[in-house]
The first five atom37 places (N, CA, C, CB, O) and aatype in JSON, in Angstrom:
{
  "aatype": [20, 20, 20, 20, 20, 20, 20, 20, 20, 20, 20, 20, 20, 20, 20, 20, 20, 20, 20, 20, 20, 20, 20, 20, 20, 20, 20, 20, 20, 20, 20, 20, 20, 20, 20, 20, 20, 20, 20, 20, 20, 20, 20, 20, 20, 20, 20, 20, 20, 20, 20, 20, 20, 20, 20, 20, 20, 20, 20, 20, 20, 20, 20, 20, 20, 20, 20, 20, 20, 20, 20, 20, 20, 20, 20, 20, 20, 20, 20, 20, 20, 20, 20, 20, 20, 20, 20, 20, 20, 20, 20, 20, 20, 20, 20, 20, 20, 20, 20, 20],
  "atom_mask": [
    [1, 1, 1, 1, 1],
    [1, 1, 1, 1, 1],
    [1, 1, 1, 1, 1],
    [1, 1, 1, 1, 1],
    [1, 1, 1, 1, 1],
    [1, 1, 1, 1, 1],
    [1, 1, 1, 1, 1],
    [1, 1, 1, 1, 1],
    [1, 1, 1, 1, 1],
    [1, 1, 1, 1, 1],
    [1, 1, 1, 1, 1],
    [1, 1, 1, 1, 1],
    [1, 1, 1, 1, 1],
    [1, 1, 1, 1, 1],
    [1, 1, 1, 1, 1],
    [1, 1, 1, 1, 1],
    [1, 1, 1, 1, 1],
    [1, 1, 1, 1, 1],
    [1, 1, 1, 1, 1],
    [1, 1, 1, 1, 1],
    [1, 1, 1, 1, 1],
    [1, 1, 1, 1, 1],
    [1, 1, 1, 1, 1],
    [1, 1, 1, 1, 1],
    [1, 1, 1, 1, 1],
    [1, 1, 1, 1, 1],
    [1, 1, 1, 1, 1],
    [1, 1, 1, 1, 1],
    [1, 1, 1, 1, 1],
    [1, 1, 1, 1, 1],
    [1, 1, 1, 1, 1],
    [1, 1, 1, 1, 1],
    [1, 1, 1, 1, 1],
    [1, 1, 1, 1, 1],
    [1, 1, 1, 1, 1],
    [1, 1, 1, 1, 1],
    [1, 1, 1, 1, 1],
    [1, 1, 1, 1, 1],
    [1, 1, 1, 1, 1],
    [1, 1, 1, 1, 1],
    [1, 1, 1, 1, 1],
    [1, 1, 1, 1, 1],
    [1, 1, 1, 1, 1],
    [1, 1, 1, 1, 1],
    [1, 1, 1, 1, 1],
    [1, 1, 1, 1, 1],
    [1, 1, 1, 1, 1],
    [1, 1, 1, 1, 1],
    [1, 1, 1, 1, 1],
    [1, 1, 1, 1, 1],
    [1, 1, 1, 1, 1],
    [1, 1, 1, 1, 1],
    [1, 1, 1, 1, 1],
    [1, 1, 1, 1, 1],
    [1, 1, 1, 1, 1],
    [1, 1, 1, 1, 1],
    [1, 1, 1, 1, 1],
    [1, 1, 1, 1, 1],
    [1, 1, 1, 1, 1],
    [1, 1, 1, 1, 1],
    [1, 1, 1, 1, 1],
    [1, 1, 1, 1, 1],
    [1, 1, 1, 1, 1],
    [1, 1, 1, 1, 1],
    [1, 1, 1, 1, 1],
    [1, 1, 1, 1, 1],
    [1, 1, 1, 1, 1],
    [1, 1, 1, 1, 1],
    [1, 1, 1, 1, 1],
    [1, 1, 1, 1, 1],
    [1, 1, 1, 1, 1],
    [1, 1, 1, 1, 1],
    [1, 1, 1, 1, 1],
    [1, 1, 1, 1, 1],
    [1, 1, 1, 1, 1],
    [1, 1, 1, 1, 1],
    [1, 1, 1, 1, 1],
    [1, 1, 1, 1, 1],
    [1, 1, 1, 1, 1],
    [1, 1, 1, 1, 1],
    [1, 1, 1, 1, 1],
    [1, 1, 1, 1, 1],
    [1, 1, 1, 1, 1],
    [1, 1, 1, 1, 1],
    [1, 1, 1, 1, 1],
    [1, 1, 1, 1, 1],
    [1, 1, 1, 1, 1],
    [1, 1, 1, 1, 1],
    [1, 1, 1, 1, 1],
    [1, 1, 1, 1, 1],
    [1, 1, 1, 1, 1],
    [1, 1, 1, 1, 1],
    [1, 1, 1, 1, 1],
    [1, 1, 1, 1, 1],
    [1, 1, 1, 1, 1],
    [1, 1, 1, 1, 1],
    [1, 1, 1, 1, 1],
    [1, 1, 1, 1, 1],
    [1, 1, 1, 1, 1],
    [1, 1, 1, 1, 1]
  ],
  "atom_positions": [
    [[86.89, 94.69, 97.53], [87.92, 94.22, 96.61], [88.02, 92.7, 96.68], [89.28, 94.87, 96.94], [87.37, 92.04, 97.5]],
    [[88.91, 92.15, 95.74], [89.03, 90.67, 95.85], [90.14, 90.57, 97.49], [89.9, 89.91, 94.07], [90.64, 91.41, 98.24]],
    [[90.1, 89.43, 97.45], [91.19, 88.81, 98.94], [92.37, 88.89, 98.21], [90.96, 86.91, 99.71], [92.53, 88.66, 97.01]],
    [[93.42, 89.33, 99.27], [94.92, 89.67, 98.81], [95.48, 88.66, 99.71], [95.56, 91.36, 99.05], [94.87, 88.38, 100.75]],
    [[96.74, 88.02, 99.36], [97.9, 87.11, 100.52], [98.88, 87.31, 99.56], [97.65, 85.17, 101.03], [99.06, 86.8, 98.45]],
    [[99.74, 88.47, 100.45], [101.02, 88.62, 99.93], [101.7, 88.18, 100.82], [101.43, 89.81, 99.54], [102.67, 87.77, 100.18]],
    [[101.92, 87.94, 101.98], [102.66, 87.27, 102.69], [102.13, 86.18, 103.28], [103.15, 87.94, 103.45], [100.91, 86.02, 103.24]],
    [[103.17, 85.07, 104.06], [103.84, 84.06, 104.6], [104.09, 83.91, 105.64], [104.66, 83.9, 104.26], [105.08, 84.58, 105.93]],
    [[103.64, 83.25, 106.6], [104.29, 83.09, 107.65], [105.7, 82.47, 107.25], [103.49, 82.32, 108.56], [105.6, 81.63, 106.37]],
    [[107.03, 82.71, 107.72], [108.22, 81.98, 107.58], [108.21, 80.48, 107.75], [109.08, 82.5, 108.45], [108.52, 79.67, 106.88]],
    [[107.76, 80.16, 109.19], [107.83, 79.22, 109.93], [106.88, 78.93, 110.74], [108.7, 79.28, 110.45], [105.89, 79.66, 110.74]],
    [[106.95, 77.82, 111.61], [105.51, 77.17, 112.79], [105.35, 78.21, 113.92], [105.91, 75.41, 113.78], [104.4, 78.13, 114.7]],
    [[106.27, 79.16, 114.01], [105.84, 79.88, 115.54], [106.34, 81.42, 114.38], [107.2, 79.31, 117.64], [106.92, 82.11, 115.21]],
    [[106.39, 81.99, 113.42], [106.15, 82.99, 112.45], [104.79, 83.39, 112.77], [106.32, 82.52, 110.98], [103.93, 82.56, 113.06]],
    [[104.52, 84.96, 112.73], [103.27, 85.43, 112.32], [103.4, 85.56, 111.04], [102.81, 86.59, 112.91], [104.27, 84.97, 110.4]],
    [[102.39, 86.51, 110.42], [102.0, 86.71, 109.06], [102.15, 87.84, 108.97], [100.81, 86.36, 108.61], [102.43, 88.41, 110.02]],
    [[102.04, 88.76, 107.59], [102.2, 90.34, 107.61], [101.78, 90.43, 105.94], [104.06, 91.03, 108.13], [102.41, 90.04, 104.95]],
    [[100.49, 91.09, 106.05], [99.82, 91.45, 104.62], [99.8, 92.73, 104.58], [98.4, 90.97, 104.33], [98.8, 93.28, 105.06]],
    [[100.95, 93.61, 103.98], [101.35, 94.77, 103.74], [100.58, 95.76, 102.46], [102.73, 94.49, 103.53], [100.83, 95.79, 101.26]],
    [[99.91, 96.25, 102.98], [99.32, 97.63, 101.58], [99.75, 97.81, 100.53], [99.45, 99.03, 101.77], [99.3, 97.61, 99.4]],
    [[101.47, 98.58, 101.25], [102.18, 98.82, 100.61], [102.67, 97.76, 99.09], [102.92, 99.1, 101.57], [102.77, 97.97, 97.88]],
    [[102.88, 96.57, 100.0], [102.95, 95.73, 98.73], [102.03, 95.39, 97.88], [103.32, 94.72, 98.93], [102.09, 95.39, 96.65]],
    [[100.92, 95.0, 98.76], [99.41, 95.11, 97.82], [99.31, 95.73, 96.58], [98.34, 95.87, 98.5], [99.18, 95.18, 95.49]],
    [[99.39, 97.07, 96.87], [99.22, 98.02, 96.16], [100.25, 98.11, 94.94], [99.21, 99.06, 97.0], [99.98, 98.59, 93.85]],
    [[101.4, 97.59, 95.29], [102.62, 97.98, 94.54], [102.08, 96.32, 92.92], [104.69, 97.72, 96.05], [102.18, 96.28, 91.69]],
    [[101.58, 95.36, 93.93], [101.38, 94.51, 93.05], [100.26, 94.42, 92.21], [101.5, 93.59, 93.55], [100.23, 94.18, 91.0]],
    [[99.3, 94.66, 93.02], [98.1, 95.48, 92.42], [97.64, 96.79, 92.06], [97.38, 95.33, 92.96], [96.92, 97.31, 92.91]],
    [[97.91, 97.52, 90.91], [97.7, 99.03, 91.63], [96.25, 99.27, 90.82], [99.19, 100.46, 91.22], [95.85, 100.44, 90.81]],
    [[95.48, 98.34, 90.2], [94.26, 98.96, 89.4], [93.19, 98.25, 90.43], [94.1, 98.46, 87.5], [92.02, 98.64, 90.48]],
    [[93.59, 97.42, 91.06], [92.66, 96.89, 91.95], [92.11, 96.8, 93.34], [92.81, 96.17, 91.82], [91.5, 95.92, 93.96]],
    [[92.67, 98.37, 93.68], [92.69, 98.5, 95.08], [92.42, 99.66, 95.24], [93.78, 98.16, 95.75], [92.86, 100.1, 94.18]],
    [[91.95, 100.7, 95.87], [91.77, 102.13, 95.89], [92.85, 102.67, 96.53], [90.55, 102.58, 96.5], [93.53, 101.71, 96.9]],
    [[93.6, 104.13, 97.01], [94.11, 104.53, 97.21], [93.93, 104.75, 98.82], [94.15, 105.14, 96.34], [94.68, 104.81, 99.8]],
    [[92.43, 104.84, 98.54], [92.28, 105.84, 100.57], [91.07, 104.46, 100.8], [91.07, 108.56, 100.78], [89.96, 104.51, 100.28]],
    [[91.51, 103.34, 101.6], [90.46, 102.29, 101.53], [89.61, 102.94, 103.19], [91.32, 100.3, 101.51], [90.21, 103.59, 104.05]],
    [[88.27, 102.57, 103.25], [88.08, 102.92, 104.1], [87.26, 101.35, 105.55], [87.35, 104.22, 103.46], [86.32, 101.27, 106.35]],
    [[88.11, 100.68, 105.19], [88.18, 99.85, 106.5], [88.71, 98.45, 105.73], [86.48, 99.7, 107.46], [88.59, 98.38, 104.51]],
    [[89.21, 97.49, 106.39], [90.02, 96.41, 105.92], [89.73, 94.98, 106.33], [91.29, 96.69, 106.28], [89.97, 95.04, 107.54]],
    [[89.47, 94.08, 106.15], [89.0, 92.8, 106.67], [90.2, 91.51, 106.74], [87.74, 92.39, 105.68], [90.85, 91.08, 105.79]],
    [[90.24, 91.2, 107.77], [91.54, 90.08, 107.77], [90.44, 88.57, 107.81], [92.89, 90.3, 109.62], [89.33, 88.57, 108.35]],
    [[91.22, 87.01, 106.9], [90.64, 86.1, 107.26], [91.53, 85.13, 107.48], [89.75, 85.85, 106.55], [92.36, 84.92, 106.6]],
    [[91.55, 84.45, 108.49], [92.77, 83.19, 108.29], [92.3, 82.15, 106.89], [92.82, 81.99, 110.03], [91.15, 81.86, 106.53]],
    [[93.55, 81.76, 106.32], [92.8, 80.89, 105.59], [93.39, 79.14, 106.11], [93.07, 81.38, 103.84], [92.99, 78.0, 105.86]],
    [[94.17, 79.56, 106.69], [94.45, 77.92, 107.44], [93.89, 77.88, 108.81], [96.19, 77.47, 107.66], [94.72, 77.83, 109.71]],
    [[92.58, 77.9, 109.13], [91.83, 78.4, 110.77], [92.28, 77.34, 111.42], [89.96, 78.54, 111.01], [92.21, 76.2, 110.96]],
    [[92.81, 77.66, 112.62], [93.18, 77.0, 113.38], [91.85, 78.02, 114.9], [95.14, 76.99, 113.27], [91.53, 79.21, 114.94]],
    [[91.5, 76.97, 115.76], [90.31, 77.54, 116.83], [91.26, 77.61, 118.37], [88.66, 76.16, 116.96], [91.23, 76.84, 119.33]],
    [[92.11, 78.91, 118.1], [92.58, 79.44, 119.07], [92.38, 80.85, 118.82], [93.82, 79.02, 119.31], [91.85, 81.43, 117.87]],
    [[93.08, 81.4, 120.24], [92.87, 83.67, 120.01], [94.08, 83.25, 118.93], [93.58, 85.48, 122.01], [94.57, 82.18, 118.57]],
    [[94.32, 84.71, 118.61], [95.11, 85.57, 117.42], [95.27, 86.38, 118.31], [94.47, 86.15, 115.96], [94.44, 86.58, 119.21]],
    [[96.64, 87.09, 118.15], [97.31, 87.95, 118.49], [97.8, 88.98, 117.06], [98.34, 87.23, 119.29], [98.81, 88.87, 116.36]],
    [[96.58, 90.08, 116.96], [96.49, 90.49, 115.32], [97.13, 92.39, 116.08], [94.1, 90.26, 114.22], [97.31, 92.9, 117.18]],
    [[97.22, 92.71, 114.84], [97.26, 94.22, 114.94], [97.4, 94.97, 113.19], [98.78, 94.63, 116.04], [98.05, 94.66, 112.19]],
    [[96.68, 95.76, 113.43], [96.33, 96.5, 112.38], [97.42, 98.1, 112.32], [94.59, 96.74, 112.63], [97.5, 98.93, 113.23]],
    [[98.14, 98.17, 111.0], [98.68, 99.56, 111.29], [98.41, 100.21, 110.06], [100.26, 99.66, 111.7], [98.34, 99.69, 108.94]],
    [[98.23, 101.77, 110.47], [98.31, 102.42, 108.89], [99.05, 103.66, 109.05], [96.75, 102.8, 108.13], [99.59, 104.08, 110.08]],
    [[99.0, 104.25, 107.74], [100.05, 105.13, 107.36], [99.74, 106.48, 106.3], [101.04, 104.18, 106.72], [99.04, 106.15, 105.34]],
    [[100.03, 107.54, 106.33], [99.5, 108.72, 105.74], [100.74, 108.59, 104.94], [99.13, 110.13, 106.65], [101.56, 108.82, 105.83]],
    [[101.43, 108.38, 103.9], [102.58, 108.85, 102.88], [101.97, 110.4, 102.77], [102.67, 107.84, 101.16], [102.5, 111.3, 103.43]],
    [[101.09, 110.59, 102.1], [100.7, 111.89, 101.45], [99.42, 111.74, 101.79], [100.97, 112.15, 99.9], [98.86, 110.97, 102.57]],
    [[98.79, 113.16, 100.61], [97.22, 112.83, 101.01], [96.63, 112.18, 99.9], [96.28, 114.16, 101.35], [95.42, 112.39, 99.85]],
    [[97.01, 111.54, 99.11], [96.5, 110.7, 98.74], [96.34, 109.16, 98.79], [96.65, 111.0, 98.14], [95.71, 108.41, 98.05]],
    [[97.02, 108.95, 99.74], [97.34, 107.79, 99.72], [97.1, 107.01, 101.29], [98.72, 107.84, 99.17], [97.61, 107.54, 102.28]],
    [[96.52, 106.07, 101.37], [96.06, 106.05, 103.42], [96.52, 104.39, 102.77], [93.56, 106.56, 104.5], [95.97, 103.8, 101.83]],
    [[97.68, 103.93, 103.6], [98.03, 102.5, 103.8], [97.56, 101.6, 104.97], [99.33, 102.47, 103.86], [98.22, 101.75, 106.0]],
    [[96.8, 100.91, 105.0], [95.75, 100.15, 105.75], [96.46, 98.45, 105.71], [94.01, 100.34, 104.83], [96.11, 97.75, 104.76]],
    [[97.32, 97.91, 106.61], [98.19, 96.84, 106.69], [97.64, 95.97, 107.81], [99.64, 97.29, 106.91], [97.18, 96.66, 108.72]],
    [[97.54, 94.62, 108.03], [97.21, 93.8, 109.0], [98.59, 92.68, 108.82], [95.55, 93.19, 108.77], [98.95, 91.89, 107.95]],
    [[99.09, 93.07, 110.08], [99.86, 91.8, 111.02], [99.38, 90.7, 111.95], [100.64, 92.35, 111.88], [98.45, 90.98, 112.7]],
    [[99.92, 89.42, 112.01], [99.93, 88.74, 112.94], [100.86, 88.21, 113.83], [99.5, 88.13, 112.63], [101.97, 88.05, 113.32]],
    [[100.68, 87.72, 115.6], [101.81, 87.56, 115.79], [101.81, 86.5, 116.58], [102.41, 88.57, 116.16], [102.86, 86.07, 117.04]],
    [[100.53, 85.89, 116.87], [100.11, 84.43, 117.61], [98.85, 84.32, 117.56], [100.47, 84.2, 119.11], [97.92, 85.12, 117.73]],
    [[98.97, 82.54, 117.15], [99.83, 81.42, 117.06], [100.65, 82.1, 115.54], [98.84, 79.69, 116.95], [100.36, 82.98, 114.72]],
    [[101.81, 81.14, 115.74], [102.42, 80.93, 114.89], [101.94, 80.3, 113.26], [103.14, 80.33, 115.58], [100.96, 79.57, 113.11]],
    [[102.61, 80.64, 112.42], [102.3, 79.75, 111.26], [100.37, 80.07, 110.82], [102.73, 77.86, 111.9], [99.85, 79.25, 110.07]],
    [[99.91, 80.71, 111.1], [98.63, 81.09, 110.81], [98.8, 82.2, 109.1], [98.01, 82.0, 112.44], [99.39, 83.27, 109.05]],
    [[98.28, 81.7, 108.22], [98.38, 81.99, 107.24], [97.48, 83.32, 107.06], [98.19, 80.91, 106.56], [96.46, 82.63, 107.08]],
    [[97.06, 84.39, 106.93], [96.2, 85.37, 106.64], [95.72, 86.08, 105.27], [96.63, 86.15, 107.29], [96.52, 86.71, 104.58]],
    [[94.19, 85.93, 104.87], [94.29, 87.22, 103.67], [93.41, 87.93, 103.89], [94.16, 86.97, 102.17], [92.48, 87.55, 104.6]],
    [[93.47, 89.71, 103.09], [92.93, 90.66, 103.49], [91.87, 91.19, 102.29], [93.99, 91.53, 103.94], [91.96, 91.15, 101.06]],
    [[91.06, 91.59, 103.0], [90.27, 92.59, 101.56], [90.07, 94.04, 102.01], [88.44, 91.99, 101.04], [90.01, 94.35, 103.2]],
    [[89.95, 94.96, 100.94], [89.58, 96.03, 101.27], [88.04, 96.56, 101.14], [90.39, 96.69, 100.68], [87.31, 95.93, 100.38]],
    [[87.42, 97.9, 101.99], [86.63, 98.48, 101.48], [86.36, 99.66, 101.39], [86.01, 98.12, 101.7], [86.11, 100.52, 102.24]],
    [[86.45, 99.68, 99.78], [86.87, 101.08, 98.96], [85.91, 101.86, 98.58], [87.56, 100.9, 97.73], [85.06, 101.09, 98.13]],
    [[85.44, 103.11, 98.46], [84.19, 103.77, 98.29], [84.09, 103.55, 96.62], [84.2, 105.47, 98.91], [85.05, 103.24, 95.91]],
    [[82.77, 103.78, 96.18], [82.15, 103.64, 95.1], [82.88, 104.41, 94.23], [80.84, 103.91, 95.18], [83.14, 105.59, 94.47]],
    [[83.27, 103.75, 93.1], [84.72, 104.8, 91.9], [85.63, 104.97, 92.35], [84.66, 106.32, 91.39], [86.56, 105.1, 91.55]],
    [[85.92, 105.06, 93.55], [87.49, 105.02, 93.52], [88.65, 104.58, 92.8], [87.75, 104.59, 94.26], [89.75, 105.08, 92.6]],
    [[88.12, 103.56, 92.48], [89.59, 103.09, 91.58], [89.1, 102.28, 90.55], [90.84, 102.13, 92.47], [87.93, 101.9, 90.54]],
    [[89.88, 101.99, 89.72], [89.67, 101.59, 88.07], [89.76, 99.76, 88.2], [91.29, 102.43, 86.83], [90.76, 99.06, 88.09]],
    [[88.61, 99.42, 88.4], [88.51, 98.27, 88.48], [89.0, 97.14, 87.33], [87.36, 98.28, 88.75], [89.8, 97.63, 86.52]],
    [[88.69, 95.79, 87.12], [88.72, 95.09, 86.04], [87.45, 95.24, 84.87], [88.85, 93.8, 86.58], [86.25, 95.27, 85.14]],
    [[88.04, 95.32, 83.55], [87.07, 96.14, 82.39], [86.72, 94.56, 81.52], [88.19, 97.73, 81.14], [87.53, 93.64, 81.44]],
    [[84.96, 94.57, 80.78], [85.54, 93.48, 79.95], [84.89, 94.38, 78.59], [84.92, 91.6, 80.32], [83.8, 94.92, 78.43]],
    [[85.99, 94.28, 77.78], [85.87, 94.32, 76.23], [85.61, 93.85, 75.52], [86.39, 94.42, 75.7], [85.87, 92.68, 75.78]],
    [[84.92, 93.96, 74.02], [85.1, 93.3, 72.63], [86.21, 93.69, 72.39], [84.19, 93.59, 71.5], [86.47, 92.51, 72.14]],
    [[87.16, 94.2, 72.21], [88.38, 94.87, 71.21], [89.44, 94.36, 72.1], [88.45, 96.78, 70.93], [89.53, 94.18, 73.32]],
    [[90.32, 94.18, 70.91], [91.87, 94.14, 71.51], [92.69, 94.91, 70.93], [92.56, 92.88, 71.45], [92.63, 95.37, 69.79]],
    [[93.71, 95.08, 71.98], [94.61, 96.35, 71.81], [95.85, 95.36, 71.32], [94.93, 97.47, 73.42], [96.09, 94.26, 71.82]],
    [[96.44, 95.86, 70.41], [97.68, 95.03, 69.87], [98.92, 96.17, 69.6], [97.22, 94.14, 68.28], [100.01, 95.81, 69.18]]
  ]
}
């Protein structure tokens, strides 16, 4: 999928938190439902450890929420991509026609 940053660190000693759930809620044609592994990247790298953690979540069975947190250093900005099996989900289309 493309790179997602839905969240912010607050502040200089803030982690980060790039939520599925919201992902998904903001994106819903561009993300699959059941992703099957997730990639985190800082985009402000700073060359210290990370203190990361990954959580997910079964709502139903259709649906597998795949979320990455951070929680040191502080202020480290994060974005995520997914990887979604082949068709899963209804990607971006390009057309001749417009719908009016």
């Amino acid at each position: 999928t493309a790179w997602f940053n839905v969240g912010k660190p607050k502040n200089s000693t803030s982690g980060d938190s790039e939520d599925m759930a919201i992902i998904y809620a903001q994106n819903p044609k561009a993300l699959c439902h059941i992703p099957l592994a997730i990639q985190g990247q800082s985009i402000n790298y700073r060359t210290v450890s990370w203190s990361i953690q990954w959580s997910w979540k079964w709502p139903d069975s259709t649906l597998y929420l795949l979320s990455f947190y951070s929680f040191a250093p502080g202020s480290v900005d994060f974005q995520v991509r997914y990887c979604c099996p082949t068709g899963s989900f209804m990607g971006w289309q390009i057309s001749n026609s417009f719908i009016f």
